[in-house]
Gaussian input, Z-matrix of N, CA and C with variables (Angstrom, degrees):
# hf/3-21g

backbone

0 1
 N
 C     1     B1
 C     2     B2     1     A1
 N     3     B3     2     A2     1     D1
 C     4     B4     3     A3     2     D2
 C     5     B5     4     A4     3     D3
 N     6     B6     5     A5     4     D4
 C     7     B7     6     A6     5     D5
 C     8     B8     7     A7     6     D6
 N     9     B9     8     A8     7     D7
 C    10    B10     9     A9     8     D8
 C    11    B11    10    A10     9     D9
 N    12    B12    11    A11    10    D10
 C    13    B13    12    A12    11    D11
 C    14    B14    13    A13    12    D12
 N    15    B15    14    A14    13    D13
 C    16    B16    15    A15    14    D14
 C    17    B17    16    A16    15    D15
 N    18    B18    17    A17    16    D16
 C    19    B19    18    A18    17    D17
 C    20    B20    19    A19    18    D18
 N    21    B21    20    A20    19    D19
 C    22    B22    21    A21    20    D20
 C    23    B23    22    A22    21    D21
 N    24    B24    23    A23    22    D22
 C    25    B25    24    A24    23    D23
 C    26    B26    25    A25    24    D24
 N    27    B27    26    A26    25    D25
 C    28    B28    27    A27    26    D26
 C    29    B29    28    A28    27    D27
 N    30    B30    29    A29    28    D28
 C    31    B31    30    A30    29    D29
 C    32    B32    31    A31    30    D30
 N    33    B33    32    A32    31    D31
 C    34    B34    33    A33    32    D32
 C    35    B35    34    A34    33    D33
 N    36    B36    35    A35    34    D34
 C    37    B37    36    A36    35    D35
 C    38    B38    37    A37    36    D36
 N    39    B39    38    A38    37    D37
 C    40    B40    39    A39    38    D38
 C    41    B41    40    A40    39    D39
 N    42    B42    41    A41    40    D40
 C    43    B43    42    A42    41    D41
 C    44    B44    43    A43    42    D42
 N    45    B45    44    A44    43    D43
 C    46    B46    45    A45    44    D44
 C    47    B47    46    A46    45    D45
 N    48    B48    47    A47    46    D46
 C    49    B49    48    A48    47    D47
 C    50    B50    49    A49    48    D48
 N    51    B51    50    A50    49    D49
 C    52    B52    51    A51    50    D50
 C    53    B53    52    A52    51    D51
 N    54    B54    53    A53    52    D52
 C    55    B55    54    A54    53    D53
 C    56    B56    55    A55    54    D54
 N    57    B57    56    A56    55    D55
 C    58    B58    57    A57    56    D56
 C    59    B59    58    A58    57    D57
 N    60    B60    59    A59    58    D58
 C    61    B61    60    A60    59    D59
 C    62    B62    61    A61    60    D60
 N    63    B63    62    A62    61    D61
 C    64    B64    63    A63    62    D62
 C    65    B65    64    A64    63    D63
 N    66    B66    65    A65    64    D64
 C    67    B67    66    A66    65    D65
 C    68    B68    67    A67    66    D66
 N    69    B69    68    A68    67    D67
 C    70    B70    69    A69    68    D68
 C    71    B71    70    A70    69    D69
 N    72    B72    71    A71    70    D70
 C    73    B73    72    A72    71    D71
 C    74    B74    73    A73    72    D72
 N    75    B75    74    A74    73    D73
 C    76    B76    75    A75    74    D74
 C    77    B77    76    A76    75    D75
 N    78    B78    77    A77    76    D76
 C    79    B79    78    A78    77    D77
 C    80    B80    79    A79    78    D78
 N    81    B81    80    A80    79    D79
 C    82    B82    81    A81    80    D80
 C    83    B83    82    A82    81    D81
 N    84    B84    83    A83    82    D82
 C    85    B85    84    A84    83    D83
 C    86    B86    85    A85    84    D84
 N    87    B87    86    A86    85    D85
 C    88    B88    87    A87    86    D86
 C    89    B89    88    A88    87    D87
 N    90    B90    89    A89    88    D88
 C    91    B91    90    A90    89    D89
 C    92    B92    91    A91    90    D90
 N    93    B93    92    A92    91    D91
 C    94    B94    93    A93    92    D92
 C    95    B95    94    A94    93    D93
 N    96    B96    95    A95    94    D94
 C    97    B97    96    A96    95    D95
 C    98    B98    97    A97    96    D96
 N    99    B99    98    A98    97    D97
 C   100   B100    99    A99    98    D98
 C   101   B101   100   A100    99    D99
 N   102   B102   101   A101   100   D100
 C   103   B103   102   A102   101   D101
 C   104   B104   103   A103   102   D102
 N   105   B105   104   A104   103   D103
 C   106   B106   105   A105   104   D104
 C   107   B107   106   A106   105   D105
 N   108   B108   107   A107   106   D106
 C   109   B109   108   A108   107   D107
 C   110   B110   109   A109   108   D108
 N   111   B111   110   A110   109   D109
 C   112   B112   111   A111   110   D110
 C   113   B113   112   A112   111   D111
 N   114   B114   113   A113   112   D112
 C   115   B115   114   A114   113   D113
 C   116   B116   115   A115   114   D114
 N   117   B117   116   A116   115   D115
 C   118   B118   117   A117   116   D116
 C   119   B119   118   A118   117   D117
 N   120   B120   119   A119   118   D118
 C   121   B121   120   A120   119   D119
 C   122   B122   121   A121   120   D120
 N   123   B123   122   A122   121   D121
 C   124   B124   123   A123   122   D122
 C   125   B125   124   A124   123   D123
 N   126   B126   125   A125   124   D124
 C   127   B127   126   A126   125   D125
 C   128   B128   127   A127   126   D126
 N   129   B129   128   A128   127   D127
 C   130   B130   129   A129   128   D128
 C   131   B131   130   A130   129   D129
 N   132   B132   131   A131   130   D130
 C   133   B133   132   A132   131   D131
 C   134   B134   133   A133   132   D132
 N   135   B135   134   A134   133   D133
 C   136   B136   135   A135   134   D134
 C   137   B137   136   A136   135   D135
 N   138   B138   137   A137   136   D136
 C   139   B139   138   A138   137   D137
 C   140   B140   139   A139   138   D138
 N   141   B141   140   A140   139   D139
 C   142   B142   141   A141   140   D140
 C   143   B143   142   A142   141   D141
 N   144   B144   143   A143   142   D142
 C   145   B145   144   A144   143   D143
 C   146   B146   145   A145   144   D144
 N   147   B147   146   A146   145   D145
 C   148   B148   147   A147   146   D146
 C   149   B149   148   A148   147   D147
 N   150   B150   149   A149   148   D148
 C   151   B151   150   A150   149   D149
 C   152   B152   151   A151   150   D150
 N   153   B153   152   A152   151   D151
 C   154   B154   153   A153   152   D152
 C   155   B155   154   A154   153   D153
 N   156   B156   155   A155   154   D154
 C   157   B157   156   A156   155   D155
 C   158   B158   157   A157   156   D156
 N   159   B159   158   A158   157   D157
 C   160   B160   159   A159   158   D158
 C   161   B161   160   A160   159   D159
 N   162   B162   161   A161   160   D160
 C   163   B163   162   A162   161   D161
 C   164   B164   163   A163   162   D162
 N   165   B165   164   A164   163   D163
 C   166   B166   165   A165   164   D164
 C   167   B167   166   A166   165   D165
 N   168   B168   167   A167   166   D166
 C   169   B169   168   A168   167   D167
 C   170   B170   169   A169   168   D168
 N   171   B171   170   A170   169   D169
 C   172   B172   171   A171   170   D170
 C   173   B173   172   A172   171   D171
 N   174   B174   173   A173   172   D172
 C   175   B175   174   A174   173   D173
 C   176   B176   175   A175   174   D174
 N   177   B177   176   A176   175   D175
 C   178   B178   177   A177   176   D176
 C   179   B179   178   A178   177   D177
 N   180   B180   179   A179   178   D178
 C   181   B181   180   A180   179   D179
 C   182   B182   181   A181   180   D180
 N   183   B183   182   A182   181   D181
 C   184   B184   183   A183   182   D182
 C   185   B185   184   A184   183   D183
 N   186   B186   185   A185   184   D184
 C   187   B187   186   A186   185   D185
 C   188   B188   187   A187   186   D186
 N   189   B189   188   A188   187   D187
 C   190   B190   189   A189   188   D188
 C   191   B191   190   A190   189   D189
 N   192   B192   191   A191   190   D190
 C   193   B193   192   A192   191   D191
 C   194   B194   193   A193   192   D192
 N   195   B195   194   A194   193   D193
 C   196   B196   195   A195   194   D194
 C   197   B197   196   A196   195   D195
 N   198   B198   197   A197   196   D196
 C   199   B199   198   A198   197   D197
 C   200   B200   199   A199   198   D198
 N   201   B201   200   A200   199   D199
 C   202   B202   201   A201   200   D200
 C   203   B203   202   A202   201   D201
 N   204   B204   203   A203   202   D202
 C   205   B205   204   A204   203   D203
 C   206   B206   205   A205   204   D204
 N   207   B207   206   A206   205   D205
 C   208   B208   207   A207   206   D206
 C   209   B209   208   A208   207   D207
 N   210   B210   209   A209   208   D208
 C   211   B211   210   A210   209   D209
 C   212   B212   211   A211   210   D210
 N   213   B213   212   A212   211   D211
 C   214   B214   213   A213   212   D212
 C   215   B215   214   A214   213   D213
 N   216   B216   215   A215   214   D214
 C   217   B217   216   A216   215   D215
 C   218   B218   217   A217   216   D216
 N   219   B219   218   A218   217   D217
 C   220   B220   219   A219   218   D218
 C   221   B221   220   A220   219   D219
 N   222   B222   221   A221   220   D220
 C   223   B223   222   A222   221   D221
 C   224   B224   223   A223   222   D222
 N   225   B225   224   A224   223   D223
 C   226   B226   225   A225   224   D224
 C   227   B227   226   A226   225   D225
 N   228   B228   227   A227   226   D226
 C   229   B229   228   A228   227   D227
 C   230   B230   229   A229   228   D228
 N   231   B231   230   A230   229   D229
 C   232   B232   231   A231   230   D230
 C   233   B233   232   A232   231   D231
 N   234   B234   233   A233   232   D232
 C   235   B235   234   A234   233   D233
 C   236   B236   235   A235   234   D234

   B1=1.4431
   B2=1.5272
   B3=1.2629
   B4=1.0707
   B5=1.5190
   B6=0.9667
   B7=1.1657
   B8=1.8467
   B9=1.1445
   B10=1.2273
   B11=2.1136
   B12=1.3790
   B13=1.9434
   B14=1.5239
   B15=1.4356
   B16=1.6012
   B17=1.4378
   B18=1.2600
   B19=1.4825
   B20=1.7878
   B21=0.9184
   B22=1.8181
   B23=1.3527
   B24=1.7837
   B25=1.0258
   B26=1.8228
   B27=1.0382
   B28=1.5259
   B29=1.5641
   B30=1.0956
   B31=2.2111
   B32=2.1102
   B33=0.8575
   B34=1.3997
   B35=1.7189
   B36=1.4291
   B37=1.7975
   B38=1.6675
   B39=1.4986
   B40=1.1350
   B41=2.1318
   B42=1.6342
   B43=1.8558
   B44=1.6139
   B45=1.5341
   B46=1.5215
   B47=1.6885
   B48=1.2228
   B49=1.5777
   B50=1.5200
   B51=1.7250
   B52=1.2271
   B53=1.0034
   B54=1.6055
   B55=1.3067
   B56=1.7657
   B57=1.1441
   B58=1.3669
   B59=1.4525
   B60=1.5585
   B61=1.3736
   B62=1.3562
   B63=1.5800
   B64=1.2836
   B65=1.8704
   B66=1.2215
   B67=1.3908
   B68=1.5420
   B69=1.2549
   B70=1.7549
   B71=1.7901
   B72=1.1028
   B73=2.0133
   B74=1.3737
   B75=1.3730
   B76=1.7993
   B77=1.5574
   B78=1.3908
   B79=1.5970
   B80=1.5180
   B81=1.5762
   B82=1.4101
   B83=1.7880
   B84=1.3205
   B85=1.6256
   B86=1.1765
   B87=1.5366
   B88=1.1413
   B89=1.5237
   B90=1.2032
   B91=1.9793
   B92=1.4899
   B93=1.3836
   B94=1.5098
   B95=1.3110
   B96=1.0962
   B97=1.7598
   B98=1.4948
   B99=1.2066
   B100=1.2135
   B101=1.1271
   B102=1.5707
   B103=1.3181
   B104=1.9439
   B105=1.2313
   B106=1.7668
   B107=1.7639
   B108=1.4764
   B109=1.5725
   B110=1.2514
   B111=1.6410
   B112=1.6411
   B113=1.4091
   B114=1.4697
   B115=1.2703
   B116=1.7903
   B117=1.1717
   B118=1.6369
   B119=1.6890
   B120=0.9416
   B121=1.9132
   B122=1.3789
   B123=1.2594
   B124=1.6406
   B125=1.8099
   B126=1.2482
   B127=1.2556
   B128=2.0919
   B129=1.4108
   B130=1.4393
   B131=1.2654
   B132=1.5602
   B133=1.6646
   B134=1.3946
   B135=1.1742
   B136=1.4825
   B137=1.2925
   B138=1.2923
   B139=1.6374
   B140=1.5409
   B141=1.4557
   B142=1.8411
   B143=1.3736
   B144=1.5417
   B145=1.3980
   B146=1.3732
   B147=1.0006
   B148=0.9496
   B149=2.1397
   B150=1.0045
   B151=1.6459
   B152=1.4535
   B153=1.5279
   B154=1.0743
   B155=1.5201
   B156=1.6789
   B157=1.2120
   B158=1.1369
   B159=1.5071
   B160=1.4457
   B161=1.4637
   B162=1.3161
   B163=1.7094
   B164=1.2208
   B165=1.4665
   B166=1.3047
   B167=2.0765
   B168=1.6470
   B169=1.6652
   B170=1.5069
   B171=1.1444
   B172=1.9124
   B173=1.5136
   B174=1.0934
   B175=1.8258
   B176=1.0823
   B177=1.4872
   B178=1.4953
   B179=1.4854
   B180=1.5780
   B181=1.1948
   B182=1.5815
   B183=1.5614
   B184=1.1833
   B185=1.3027
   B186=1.1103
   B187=1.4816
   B188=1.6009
   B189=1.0960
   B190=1.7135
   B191=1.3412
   B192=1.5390
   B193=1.8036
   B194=1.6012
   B195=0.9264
   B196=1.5773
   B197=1.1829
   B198=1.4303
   B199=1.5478
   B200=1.8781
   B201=0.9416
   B202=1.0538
   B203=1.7712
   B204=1.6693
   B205=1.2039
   B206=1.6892
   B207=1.5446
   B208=1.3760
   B209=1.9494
   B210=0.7183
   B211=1.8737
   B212=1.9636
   B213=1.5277
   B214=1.7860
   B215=1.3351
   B216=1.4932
   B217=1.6683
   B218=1.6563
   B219=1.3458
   B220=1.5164
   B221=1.6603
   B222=1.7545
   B223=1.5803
   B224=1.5609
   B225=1.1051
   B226=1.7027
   B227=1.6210
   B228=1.4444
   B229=1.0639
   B230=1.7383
   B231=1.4892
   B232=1.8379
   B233=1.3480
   B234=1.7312
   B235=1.4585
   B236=1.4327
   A1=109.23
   A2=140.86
   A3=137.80
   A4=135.64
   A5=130.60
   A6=132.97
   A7=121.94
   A8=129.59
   A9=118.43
   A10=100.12
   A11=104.35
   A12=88.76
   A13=95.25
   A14=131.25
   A15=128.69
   A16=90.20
   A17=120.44
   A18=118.31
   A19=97.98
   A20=115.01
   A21=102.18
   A22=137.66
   A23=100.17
   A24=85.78
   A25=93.62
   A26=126.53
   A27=113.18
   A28=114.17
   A29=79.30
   A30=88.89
   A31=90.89
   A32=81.62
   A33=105.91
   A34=113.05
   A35=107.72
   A36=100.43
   A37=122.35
   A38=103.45
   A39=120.98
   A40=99.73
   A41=102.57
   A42=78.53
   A43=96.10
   A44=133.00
   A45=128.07
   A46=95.62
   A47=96.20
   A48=125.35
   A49=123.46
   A50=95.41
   A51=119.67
   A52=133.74
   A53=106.21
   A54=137.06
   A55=107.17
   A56=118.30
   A57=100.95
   A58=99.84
   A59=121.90
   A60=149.42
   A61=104.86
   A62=122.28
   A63=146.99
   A64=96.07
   A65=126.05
   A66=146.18
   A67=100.34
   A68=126.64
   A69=119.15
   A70=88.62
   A71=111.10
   A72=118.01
   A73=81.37
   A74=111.31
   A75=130.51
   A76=117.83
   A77=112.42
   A78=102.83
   A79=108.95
   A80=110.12
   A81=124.02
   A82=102.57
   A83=112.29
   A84=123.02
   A85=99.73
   A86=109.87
   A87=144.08
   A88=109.60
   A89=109.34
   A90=108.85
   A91=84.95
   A92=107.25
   A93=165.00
   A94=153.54
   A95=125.28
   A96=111.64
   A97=113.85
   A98=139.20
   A99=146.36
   A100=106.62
   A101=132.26
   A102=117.95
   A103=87.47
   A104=101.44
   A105=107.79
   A106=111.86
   A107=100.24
   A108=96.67
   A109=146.70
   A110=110.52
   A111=113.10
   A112=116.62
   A113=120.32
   A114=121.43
   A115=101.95
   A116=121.66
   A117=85.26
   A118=100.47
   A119=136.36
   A120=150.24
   A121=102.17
   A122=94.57
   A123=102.52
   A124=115.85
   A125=120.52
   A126=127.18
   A127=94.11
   A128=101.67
   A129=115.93
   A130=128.66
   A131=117.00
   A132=121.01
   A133=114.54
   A134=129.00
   A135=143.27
   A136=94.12
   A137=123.82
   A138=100.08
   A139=102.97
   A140=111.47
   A141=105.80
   A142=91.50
   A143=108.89
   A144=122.72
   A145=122.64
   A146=156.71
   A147=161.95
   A148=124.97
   A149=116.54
   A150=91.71
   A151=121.16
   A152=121.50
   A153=119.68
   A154=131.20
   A155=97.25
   A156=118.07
   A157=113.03
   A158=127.65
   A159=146.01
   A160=107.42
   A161=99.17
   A162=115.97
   A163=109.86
   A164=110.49
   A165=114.87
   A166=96.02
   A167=101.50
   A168=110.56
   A169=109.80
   A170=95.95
   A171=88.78
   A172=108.44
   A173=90.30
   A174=130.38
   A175=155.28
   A176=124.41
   A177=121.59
   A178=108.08
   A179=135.41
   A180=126.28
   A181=99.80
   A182=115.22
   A183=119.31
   A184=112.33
   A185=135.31
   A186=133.03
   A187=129.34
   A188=96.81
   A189=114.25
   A190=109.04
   A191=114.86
   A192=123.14
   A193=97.60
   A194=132.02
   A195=107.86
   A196=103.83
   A197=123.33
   A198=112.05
   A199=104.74
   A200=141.11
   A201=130.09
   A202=115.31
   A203=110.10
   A204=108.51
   A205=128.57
   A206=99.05
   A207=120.14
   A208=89.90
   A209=110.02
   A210=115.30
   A211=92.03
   A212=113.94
   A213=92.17
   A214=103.72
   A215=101.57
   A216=104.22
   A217=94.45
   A218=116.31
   A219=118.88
   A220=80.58
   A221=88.15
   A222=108.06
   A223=96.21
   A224=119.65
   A225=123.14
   A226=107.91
   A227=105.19
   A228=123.86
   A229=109.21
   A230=122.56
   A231=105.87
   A232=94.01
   A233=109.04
   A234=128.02
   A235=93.35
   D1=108.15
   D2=140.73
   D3=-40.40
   D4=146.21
   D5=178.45
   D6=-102.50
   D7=163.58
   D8=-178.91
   D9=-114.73
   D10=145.30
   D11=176.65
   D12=-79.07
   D13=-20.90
   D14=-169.13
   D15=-59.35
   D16=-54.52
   D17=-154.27
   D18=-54.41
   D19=-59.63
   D20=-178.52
   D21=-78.77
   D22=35.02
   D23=144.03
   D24=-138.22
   D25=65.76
   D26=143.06
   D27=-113.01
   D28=145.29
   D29=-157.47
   D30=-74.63
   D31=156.60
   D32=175.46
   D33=-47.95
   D34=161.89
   D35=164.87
   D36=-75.79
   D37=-29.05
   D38=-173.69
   D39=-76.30
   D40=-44.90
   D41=-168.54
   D42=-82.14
   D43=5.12
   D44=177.26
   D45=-54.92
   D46=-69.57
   D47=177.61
   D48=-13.88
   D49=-46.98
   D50=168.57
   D51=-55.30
   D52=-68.62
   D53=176.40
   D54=-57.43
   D55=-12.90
   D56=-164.83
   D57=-142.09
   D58=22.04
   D59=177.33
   D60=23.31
   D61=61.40
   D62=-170.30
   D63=-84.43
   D64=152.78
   D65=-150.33
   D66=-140.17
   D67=156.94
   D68=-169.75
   D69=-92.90
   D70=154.89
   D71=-173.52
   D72=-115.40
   D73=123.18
   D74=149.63
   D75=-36.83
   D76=-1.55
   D77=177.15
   D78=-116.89
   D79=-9.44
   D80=178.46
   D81=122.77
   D82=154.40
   D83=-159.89
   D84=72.49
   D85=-172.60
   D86=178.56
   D87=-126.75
   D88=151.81
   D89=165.18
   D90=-165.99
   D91=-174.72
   D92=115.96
   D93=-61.30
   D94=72.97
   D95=-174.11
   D96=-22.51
   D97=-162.45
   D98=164.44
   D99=-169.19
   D100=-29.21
   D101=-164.86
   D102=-144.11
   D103=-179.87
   D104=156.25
   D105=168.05
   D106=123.58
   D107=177.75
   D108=-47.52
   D109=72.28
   D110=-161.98
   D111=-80.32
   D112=5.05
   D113=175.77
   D114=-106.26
   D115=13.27
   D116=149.17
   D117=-143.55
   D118=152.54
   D119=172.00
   D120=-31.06
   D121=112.21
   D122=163.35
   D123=-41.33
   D124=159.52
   D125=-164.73
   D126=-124.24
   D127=140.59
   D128=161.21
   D129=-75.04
   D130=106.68
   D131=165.02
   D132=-108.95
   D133=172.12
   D134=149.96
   D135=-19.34
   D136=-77.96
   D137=-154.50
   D138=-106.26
   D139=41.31
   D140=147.03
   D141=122.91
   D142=170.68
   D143=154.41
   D144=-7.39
   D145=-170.93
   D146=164.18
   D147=174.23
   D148=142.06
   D149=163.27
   D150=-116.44
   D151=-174.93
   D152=-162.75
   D153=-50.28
   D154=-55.20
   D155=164.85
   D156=-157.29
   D157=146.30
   D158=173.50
   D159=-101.28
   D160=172.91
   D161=156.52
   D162=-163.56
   D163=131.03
   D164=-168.70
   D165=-130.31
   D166=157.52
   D167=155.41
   D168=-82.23
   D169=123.31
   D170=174.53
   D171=-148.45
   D172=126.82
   D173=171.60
   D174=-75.76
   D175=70.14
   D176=-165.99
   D177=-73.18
   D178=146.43
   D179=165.23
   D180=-124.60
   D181=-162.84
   D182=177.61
   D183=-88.71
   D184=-18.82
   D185=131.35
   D186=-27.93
   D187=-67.78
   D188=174.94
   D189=-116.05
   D190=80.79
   D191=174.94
   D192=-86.19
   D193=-2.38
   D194=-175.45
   D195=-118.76
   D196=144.91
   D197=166.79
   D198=-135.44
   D199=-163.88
   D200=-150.22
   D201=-156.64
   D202=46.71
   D203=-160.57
   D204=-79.39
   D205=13.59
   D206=-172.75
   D207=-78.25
   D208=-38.43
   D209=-157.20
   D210=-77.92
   D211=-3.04
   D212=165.64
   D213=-57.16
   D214=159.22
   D215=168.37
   D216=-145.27
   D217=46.38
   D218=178.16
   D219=-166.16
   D220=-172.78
   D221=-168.98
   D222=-92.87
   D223=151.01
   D224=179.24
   D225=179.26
   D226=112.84
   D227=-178.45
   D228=-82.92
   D229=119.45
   D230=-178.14
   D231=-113.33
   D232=170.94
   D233=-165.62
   D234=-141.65

């Protein structure tokens, strides 16, 4: 088996997690917000309040491979 040198250095899922103090997401992954439109009134959908647009880091691992980005119902850019 060979090895690759790329392979050591991508950090783990667990120290990403860390490093970027990511939270588990109710639809699967993990993220973080990072940003969110506090200068204009959240808007009403089906499932509540909402604001304009977000941006969040978000994280599937082999734990949490699925995530579920059909269910935005606002603008949200992920990383």
């Amino acid at each position: 088996m060979t090895t690759n040198t790329f392979d050591k250095h991508i950090p783990s899922a667990e120290a990403v997690i860390a490093a970027l103090n990511l939270e588990p997401h109710m639809e699967g992954g993990f993220y973080r917000r990072t940003f969110q439109t506090d200068h204009h009134t959240k808007f009403e959908t089906a499932g509540g309040r909402r604001y304009l647009m977000t941006s969040i880091y978000y994280l599937l691992t082999k734990d949490s491979p699925i995530g579920h980005f059909h269910l935005n119902q606002s603008e949200i850019v992920h990383y």
